[in-house]
C-alpha positions, 0 to 999 in steps of 0.5 A: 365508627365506635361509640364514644362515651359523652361523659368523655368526649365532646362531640358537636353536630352542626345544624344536624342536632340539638347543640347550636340549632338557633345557632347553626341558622344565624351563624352560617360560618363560625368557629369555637374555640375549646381551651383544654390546659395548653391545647386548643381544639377548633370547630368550624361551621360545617354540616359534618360532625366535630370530636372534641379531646376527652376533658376528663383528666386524672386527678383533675374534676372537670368543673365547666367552660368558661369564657375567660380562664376565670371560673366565675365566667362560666358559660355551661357546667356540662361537658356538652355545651348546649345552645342557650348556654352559648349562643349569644357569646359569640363576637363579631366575627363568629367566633368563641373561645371557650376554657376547660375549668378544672378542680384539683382532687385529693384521694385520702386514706386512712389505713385503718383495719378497714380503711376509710377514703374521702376524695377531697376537692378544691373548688368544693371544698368539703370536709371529711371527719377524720375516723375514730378507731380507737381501741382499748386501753389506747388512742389515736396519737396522730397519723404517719406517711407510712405504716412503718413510720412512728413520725406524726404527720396529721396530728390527732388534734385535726377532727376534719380534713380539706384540700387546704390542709392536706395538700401541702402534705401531699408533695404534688401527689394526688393520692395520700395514705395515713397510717395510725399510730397508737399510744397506751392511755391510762385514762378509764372510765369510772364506775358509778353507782347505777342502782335503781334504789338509793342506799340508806345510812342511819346514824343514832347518836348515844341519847338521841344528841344533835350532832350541833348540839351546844355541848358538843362545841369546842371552846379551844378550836374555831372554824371560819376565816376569822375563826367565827363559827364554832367546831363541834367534838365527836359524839358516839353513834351507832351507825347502819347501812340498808336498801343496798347490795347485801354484802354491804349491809351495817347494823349498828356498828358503833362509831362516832359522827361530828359536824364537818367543813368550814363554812358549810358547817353553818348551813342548816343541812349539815356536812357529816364525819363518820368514824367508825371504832373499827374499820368498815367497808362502805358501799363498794367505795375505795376498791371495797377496801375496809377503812374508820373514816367517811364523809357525808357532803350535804351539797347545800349551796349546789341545787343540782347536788352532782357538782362534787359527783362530776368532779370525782368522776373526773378525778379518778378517770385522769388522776386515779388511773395515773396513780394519785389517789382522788375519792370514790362517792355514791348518793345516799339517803341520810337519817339522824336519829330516825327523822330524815335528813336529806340525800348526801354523797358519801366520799372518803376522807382525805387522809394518809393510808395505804388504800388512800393517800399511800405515803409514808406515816409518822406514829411516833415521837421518835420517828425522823423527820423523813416521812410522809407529809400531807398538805393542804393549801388553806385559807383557814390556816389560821384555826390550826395549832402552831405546830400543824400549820405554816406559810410561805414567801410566793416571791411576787407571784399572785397567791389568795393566801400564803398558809399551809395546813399540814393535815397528818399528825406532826410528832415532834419539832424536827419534822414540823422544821422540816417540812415547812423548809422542804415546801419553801425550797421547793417553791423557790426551785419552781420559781426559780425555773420558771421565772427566772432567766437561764440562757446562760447556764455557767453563770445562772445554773438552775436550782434543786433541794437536796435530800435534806430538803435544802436549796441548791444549785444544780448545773446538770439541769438544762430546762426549766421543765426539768429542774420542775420535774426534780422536786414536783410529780410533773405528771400529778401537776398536768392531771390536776392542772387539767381537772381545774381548768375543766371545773373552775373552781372559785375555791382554787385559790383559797383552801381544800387544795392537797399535796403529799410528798413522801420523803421516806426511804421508798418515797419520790421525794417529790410534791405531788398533787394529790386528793382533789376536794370542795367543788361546791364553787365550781362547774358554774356555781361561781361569779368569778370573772374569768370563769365561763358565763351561761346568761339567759335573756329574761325578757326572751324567757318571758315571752317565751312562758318559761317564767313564773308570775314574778318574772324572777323564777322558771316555771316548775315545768320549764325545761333549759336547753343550750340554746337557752343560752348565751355562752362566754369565756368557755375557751378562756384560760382559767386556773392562770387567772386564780390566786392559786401561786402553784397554777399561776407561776407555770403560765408561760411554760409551754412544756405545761401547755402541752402535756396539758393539751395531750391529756385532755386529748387522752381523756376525750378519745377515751370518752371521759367527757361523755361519759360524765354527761351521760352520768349527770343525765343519768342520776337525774333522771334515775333519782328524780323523786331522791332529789325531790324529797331532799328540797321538799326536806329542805326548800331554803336551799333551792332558788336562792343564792346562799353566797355571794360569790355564786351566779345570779341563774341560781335564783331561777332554778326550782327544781333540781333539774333545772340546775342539774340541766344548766351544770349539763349545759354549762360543762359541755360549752366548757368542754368544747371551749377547753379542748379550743384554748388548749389547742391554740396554747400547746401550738404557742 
């Protein structure tokens, strides 16, 4: 007789071996009853031995034996049943009736170069990480049936795989193969600065002036909501660059420098213009290209002072590598007038130019009104002259202020009307689209401009997401759309929010979402109600030591981790909840929700999110005694809350770390939660 594999066969030897031994004494007579699927093999008491039908099925994993067709009856998980297993299970009349259970299984593949295959199980029901192999300059789209096939069936927003979803996939078959499909990116990762030394500028202002000196304050211009804080005039500089790669270094190139900002104008550090009399280049920054204007931000009110950093890195990762311009930046140490005045980012002024903001310029009197405007959504619209600034009717849409600064020179009246009926049109377009109804479009057309800017029906447009597309850059709309709901910016819906339109000869004619700016009140630095909330227990801190004498301030050597604290609304919606009317009038657009979505996918299979926390880990750890020096310069800014509108948790922090820590913790639970609302909302 051939030998028989016991993995395959059940064989039973009565009284002859181990198997029913106590068995084979009480029960003289008996009968086992083996259920495999729909055939039943019997096997009655005797000395002779019995051979079971093999309990191995394809495509099947044999789970155990039981005594009804339940699983939760099983008697032995072994294919041979064993006497303690069974021997009290028989009935009356010495018999038993025993079940095959069995787990259905799934062989995936995923057709990469190298291809990855999980078995999937019903009754153990794992799961499997969907491989990663994305390739330069392209992701992972989603995944076909067949290589031949462009049809996503395993859309790329599934991280795992189970028996659950991928058996309705697989029409009754038990082996299923993913083929990958490719889609081109422009996302990129930005290139920060990674010098060990941090780079000095040195600004002498002509007789050692204070840049807030009293003489330098304008009488006829105002800064402020109210026009309650004072604006400074230029004074002449002579301004020197050092400690940095030797193609960049400056020696007093003359210039001059001003106070800058609004409200961050009062603060004691204060934000810094730089304008040379000739153009320079600056620390690599703009593609080395060689410009007059800079800024200085001196990150007052942001203890962790990589808020601004985060939000341009993230700007040009998914706006620049689309083509809309957003600013470069790099740490620097600042001197005045030889005393030392703390560690800025240096960043680029938001301006029309060719190597910035690249839009047509008016330079003329004369010139047409068809040109290039650039806007700024502001709330201090009001200290502007007459003629750079105007409003518009937001219908009943919810908007936190209705003016418009028009941030390039108006030369002449006919531009100053233009512009200002172009941008209302425009608004009146979206509205139009997106709140109103046109199931019938013979008798509710959409709307457009024409090319004098004026509002018109247009009965060729079908779809609210193209009547949009006509007046607004759509794509420029879901990169800052995106770069908001990641940052939560309290600012969003009052000011330093930028759009260009271009209505030259070569211009797109179209609103464009342009120069990102001001993120001081956001990525954590803000109270707002519907933004992301990281709280610690103060009581859990201090029975932990982690806090001072006070019970008010953390420990100079303490050290925040995510579990420190207690996350909500990372998956909430955001910029849908601001008072920012260009945000808020496309909540219900699912096209939006989508190419948001697919965006954000983009940036995250190109390691963009990643990529930002290692440059927050980074610029901590390399420029610790940077960061130190400038809160030994300035301690009042650290620990206290120099707004209203900020959280509670800055008044904890003592050094920078720490708030450099909680923004770590803070963007990667906004992150997460991001990527969880926009896939719940693109499926709406």
């Amino acid at each position: 007789m051939k030998k028989i594999s016991k993995r395959r066969f059940l064989c039973f030897a009565i009284c002859a071996s181990n198997i029913l031994t106590v068995g084979c004494n009480k029960y003289s007579k008996f009968t086992i009853k083996f259920h495999i699927d729909d055939e039943v093999k019997e096997i009655q008491g005797s000395n002779d031995g019995y051979i079971v039908e093999e309990v191995n099925k394809e495509n099947k994993r044999f789970i155990g034996w039981s005594t009804t067709q339940s699983k939760k009856d099983i008697v032995s998980t072994d294919v041979d049943v064993k006497n303690s297993s069974v021997e009290n299970l028989f009935n009356k009349d010495n018999i038993l009736e025993l079940y095959a259970i069995y787990a259905d299984v799934i062989t995936v593949n995923f057709m990469l170069e190298s291809p990855v295959t999980f078995t999937l199980d019903s009754d153990l029901k794992n799961n499997e990480k969907v491989p990663e192999n994305n390739k330069e300059g392209s992701y992972i789209k989603g995944w076909a049936l067949s290589s031949e096939s462009n049809e996503i069936t395993l859309k790329n927003d599934v991280y795992t795989v189970s028996y659950s979803n991928i058996s309705p996939l697989t029409n009754g078959d038990s082996v299923i193969n993913f083929y990958p499909i490719y889609k081109n990116t422009n996302v990129k990762l930005y290139k920060f600065s990674t010098n060990d030394e941090m780079a000095e500028i040195h600004i002498e202002t002509d007789n050692h002036l204070a840049i807030d000196d009293s003489s330098l304050i304008l009488q006829d211009e105002h800064k402020g909501k109210n026009g309650e804080l004072p604006a400074y005039d230029y004074v002449g500089a002579k301004i020197s660059v050092d400690h940095c790669e030797e193609q960049y270094v400056l020696d007093s190139v003359a210039g001059k420098v001003k106070v800058r900002g609004n409200y961050t104008s009062s603060y004691d550090k204060k934000p810094i213009r730089i304008k040379f009399d000739k153009k320079q280049k600056m620390l690599g920054l703009n593609k080395d290209n060689s410009l007059k204007s800079w800024v200085l931000l001196a990150n007052w009110k942001d203890t962790s002072m990589l808020r601004d950093a985060s939000a341009f890195y993230l700007a040009n990762a998914i706006l620049e590598t689309d083509g809309f311009y957003a600013s470069d930046f790099r740490f620097v140490k600042v001197y005045l007038n030889g005393s030392y005045n703390g560690v800025y980012l240096l960043v680029e002024q938001q301006q029309i130019d060719s190597a910035r903001v690249n839009i047509a310029e008016s330079k003329s009197e004369e010139d047409s009104e068809k040109t290039g405007y650039l806007l700024e959504y502001d709330g201090y619209y009001k200290n502007e002259p007459s003629n750079q600034r105007f409003t518009v009717s937001y219908n009943d849409v919810k908007n936190g202020n209705t003016g418009f600064t028009i941030s390039n020179d108006i030369m002449n009246t006919a531009q100053y009307n233009f512009i200002k009926k172009v941008t209302q049109n425009i608004w009146k377009v979206v509205y139009d689209a997106c709140k109103k109804s046109h199931t019938n479009l013979s008798t509710s057309p959409y709307h457009t401009i024409d090319d004098n800017g004026n509002y018109i029906e247009d009965k060729t447009i079908t779809s609210s997401e193209e009547a949009v597309d006509k007046v607004m850059d759509t794509k420029s709309l879901v990169d800052m759309y995106l770069l908001h709901e990641l940052l939560e910016d309290r600012d969003l819906g009052f000011s330093s929010f930028y759009f260009s339109i271009d209505f030259s000869e070569n211009g797109n004619k179209k609103l464009t979402f342009n120069a990102p700016w001001d993120f001081d009140y956001a990525v954590g630095n803000s109270n707002f109600e519907n933004a992301l909330k990281a709280t610690i227990s103060t009581s859990k801190f201090k029975n932990e030591g982690k806090l001072d004498s006070t019970g008010k301030k953390f420990k100079e050597d303490t050290v925040l981790t995510k579990s420190d604290f207690t996350i909500e609304k990372a998956d909430a919606l955001y910029c849908k909840q601001t008072d920012n009317p260009w945000f808020v009038v496309f909540s219900d657009q699912q096209w939006l929700w989508n190419a948001v979505y697919e965006r954000y996918l983009e940036a995250k299979q190109a390691k963009v999110f990643s990529s930002l926390l290692e440059m927050i880990s980074t610029y901590t750890n390399k420029y610790s005694t940077y960061f130190n020096e400038n809160f030994t310069k300035w301690p009042q800014s650290m620990g206290l809350k120099l707004s209203e509108y900020q959280p509670s948790i800055v008044t904890y922090f003592v050094t920078q770390k720490q708030a450099s820590d909680f923004l770590y913790i803070w963007l990667e639970a906004r992150i997460e939660g991001l990527g969880t609302a926009l896939k719940n909302k693109a499926k709406a």
